[in-house]
N, C-alpha and C positions, 0 to 999 in steps of 0.2 A: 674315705672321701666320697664314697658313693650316694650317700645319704645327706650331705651337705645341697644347698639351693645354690648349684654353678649356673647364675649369669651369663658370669664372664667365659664358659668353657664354648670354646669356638669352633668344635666338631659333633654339637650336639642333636637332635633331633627337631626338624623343622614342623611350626603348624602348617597346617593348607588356608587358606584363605581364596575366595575368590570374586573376582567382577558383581557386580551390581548390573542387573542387566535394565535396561530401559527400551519401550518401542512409543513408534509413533507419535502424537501430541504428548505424550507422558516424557518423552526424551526431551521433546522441545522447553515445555514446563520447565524438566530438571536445568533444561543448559542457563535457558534463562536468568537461573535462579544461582547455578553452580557453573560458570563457565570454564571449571577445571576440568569439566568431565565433555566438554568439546576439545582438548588438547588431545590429539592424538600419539595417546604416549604410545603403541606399539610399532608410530613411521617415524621415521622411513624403514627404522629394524626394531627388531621384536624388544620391549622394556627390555630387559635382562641385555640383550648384547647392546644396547647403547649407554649403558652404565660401565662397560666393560673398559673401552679405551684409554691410551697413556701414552702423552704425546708430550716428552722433554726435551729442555733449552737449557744451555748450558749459564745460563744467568733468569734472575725475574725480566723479564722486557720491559719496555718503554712506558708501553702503553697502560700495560699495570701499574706503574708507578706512578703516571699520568694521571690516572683514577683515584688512587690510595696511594700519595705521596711519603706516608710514613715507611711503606717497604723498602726506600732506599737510603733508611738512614741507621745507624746503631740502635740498637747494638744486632740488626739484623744484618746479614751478611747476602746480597744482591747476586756476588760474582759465585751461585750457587744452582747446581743442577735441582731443578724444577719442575715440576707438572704443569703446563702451560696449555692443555689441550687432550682432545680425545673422547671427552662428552660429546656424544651426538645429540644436539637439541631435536626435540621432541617435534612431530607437523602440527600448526594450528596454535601456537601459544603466543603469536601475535594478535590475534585476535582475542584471545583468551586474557591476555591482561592489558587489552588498551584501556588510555587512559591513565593507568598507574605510573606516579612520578617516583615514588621512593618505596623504601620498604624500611622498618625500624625494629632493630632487636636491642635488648641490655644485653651486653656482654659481661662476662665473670673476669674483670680485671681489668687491666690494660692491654691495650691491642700491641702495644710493640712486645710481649708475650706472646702473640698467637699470629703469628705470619702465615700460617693455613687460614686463618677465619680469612685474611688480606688477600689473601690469592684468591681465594675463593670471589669475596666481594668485585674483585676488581674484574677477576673475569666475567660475572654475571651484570656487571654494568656495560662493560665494552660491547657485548654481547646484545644486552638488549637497553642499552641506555635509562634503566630504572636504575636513579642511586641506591646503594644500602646503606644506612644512617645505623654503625655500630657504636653505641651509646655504653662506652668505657664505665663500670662500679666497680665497689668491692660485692663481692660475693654475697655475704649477708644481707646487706643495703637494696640487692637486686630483687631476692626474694618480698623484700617490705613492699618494693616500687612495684611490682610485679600485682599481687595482691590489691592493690591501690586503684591500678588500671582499669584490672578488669571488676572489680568492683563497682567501680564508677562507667564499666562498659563500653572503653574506649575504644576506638578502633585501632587505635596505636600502642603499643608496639605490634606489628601483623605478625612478629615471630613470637611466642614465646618460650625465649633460654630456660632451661631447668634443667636438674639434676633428677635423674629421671627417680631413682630409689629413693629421694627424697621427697619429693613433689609430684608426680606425674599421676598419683591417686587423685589426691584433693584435685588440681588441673582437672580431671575427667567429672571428679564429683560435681565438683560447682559449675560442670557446663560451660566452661569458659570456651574449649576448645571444639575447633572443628574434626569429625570421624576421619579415620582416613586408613578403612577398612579396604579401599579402592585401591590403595597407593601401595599396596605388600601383597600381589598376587604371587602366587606358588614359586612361580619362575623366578623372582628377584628375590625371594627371600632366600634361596637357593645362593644366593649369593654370598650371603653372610651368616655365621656365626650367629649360636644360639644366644648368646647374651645382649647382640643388636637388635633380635627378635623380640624375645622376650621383656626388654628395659622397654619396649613403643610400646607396649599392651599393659593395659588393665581390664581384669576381667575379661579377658579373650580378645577384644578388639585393639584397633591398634590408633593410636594418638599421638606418633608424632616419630620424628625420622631426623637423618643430619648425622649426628655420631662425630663429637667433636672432644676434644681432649682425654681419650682412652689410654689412662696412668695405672697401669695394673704396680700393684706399691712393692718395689723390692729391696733388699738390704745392700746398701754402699757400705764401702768400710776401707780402713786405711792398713794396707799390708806392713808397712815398715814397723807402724804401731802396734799389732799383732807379733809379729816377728820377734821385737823385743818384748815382751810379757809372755808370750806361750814359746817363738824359738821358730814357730813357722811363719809362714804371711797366710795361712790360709784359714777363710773364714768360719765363724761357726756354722755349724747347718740345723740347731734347734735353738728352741728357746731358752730352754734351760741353760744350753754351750754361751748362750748371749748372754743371760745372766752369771754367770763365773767371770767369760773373758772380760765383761762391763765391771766389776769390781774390780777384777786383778791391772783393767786401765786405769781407773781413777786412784786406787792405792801406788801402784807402782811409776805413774809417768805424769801424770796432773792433768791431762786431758780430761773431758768429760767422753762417759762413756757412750751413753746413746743421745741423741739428738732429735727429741719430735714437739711438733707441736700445740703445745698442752694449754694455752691459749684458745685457740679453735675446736669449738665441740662437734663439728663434721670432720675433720682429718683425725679427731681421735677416735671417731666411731671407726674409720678405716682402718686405721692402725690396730686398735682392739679388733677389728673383725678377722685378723688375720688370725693370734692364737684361736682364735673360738671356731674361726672354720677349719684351720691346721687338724684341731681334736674333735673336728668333727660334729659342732655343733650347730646350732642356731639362733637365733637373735629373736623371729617370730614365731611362734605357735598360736596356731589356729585363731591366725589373726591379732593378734596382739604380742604388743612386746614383753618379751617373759624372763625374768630378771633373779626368778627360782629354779631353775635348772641349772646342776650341778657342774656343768658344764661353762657357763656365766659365772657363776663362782669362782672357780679356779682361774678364769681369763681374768677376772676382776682383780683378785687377789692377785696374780700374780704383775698386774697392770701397775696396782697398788705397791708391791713390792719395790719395783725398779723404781720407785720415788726413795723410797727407805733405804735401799741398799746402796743409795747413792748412784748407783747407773745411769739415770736418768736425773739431772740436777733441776736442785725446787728453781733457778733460774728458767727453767722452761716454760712453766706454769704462766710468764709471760710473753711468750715467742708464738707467731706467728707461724702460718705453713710457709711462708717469704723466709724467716728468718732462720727458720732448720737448715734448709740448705744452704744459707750464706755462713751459717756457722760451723758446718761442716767444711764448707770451700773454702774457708778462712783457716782449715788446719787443727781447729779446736775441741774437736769431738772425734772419737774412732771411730763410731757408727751413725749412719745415719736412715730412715726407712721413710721413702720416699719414691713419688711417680719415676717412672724409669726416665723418664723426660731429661731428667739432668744429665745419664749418660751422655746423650747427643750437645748439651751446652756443653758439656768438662771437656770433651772430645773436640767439637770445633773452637773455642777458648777455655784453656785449659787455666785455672787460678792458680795465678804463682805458687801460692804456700801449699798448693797438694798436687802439682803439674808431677805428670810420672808415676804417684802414689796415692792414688786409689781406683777401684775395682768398685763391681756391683755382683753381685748374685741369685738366683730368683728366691722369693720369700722362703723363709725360715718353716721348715716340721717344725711340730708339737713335742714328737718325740722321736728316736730312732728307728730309724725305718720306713717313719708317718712319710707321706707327701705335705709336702708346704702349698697354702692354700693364701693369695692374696687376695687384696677387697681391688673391686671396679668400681667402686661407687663412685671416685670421680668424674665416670661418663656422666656429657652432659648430651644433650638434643634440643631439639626446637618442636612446637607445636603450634599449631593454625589457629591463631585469633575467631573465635564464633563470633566479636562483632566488629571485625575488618569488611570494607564491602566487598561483594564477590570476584570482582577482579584482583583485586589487595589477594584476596585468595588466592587466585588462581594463581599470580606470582611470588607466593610465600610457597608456592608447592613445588613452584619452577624452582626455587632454589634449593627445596630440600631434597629436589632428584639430582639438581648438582651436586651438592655437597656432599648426599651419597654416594656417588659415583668413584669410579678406582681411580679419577684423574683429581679426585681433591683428600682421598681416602691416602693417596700416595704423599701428596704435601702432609698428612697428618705425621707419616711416621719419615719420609723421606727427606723432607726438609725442614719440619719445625721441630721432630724427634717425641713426639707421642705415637704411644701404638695406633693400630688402626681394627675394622670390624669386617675388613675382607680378609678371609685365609689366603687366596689365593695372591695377592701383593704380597705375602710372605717369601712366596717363591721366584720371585722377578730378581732378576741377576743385578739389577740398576739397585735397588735395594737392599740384597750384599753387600755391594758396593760404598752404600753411602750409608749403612747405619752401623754400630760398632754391638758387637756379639748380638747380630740376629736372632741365632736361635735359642740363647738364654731371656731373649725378651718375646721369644714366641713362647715359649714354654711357660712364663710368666701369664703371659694371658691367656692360654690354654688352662691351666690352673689359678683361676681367679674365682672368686665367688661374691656372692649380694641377694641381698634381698631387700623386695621393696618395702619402707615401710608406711605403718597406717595414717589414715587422715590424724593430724598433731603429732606425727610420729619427730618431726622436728623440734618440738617442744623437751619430746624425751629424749633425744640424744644428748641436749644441751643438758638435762635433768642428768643425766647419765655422765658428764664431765664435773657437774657441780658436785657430786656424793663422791667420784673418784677421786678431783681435787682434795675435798676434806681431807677425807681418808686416807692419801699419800701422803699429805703431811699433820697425820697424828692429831686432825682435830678432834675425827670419831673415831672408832674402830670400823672394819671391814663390814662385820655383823649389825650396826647400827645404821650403815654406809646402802650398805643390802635394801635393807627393812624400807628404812626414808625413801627410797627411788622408787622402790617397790607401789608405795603410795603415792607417791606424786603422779609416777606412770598412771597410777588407775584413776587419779582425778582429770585425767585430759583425754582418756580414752573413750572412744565412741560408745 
């Protein structure tokens, strides 16, 4: 596993980074121009310890809900312990964003999904009375609108949502975003995990911060279902054991075996990254996506296989990443590989048809003995609008030291049940407490992996679903499957 590109590994080595120093008329100039750098982020205490606090309420309050009245309705659950406090606001970022009425980001779905991005918002309005306008898409559709924007060099959206391993190159290339080499000095990145580091940077510097929906992807599966085909309830731990016990479901009990979504060519890049970093491999070489290493091959093929072998049924080919897990919850598949996220829903509503009977376990080896290696790519983050005006700035920055912070870090994994990019919330007693097998979903994201990929690298994953499609259901062969992608990749690479 050593030689795999871990992201997502959370005890890794930090860069240094530091201050931007200014004097005299030169500071004046900069504030003018950047009044984020008049916010004085080390008062009233040092960056790093005002990121630190976590101040909980045994429900969402009032006043939150007052703000972002969707928090009190279903299928979210109100009468729930909560991170409500403990961010210490920074001296000076009243002045730093007067003027500013709202702030505008696209979100990846719907908001009653994501009750951290809603706490988050509603404290940062309470707080400093700028609304946050979170402008509800689908996922693909946001990247188009996104693109469109800054194109056209708007000042709105002042956040922009991305997927950092997918987008967060181009974002930098095309200059859309503001630096924000300033905002990750030494001491706070001390805070976080190498994968929170590392997804903000391209090219060494750093372009954007937040750390919002972190689903390191693990294997659910249904023990009674197990039980009767193998005789135990307990899961397999390779791929290959996934491929047998996924045959010996679908011949022996009628369920379908595995459940993912082969519709979406970003959740299948995740789910394919899993075998290829399990055995050890990589998705880019030196800079480009490399689809002839032997190592691709075998992940391909055997990706390929579980269409053929029947484990995987051709009905996925139209399923959604929404629709994997509802069809797992509906009782109809023995496996399912997906964000850990769903532990924390099946746990606080449990679905009739699998209440009791199903478990999860951290991603699947390659092989006996391998470590299992899951994808993080579903981290998403936010980055600063280059043509937002300089206040818009300065409070697009205010909220991404909130939202960093352990008090919105702890809503990610404590009440809306995504992981989170601080280690140290791992070890808070309140989060024992409230999330179901902690430390299979730390070890999860301690063993995650990603890599970013290149400018059109989204062209080629989608390339990379279209030749696997074929190919699992016997249009081409593997080998023709190979070749084809092979070329399309090289017609959109830089």
């Amino acid at each position: 596993m050593s030689k795999v590109t871990l992201l997502g590994l959370l005890f890794g080595v930090l860069v240094m980074l530091a201050f931007p120093v200014f004097g005299g008329g030169d500071k004046e100039a900069a504030a003018e121009e950047a009044p984020w750098l008049e916010i004085q982020w080390n008062q009233p205490e040092p960056w790093a310890e005002r990121l630190k606090g976590v101040e909980l309420a045994p429900r969402i309050p009032q006043t939150f809900i007052n703000q972002e009245s969707w928090l009190g309705n279903d299928p979210i659950n109100p009468n729930k312990t909560v991170a409500v406090g403990g961010y210490i606001w920074p001296e000076g970022w009243e002045e730093a964003v007067e003027g500013v009425e709202s702030l505008t980001f696209y979100n990846f779905g719907g908001l009653p999904h994501d009750p951290a991005i809603g706490l988050a918002n509603a404290a940062f309005e309470v707080k400093t009375g700028i609304d946050v306008n979170a402008q509800a898409m689908e996922e693909l559709g946001l990247w188009l609108k996104t693109v469109a924007a800054m194109t056209a060099k708007r000042n709105e959206p002042q956040l922009i949502d991305h997927t950092p391993l997918l987008s967060l190159a181009h974002i930098a290339a095309a200059g859309w975003a503001e630096n924000l080499d300033f905002f990750w000095p030494e001491e706070v990145q001390k805070l976080y995990g190498e994968g929170a580091i590392t997804s903000s940077k391209v090219d060494g510097r750093f372009w954007a911060s937040g750390f919002v929906s972190v689903k390191p992807f693990v294997l659910f599966y249904r023990p009674s279902i197990l039980e009767e085909v193998t005789g135990s309830p307990e899961p397999p731990s390779t791929y290959q054991e996934l491929m047998e016990i996924g045959k010996m479901v679908v011949e022996e009990t009628g369920h379908y075996g595995l459940s993912v979504p082969a519709k979406d060519y970003r959740y299948m890049w995740y789910i394919m990254s899993g075998p290829m970093y399990s055995m050890d491999g990589q998705f880019i070489h030196d800079g480009r996506f490399d689809v002839t290493t032997s190592e691709y091959r075998e992940m391909f093929t055997y990706m390929v296989d579980l269409v053929r072998e029947g484990v995987v049924p051709k009905e996925a080919l139209g399923w959604s990443w929404t629709d994997t897990a509802e069809v797992f919850a509906r009782g109809r598949a023995a496996f399912l590989i997906d964000g850990s996220v769903n532990a924390t829903r099946w746990s606080d509503n449990p679905p009739d048809e699998i209440a009791g009977d199903w478990d999860f376990r951290p991603q699947l080896a390659w092989g006996s003995g391998d470590i299992g290696v899951t994808s993080i790519g579903t981290l998403a983050s936010w980055a600063v609008n280059k043509y937002a005006s300089p206040a818009e700035k300065a409070a697009a920055m205010l909220y991404l030291d909130l939202y960093r912070s352990y008090q919105c870090q702890w809503n990610e994994i404590g009440f809306e049940g995504n992981e989170c990019v601080v280690p140290a919330v791992y070890d808070m007693e309140s989060i024992s407490k409230s999330v179901y097998k902690p430390e299979a979903r730390r070890q999860s994201l301690q063993n995650s992996g990603g890599e970013a990929l290149p400018v059109n690298g989204d062209q080629m994953i989608q390339f990379q679903l279209e030749w696997w499609a074929k190919a699992a259901t016997g249009e081409v062969s593997v080998d023709d499957a190979l070749e084809s992608l092979a070329q399309d990749i090289d017609s959109v690479s830089p």
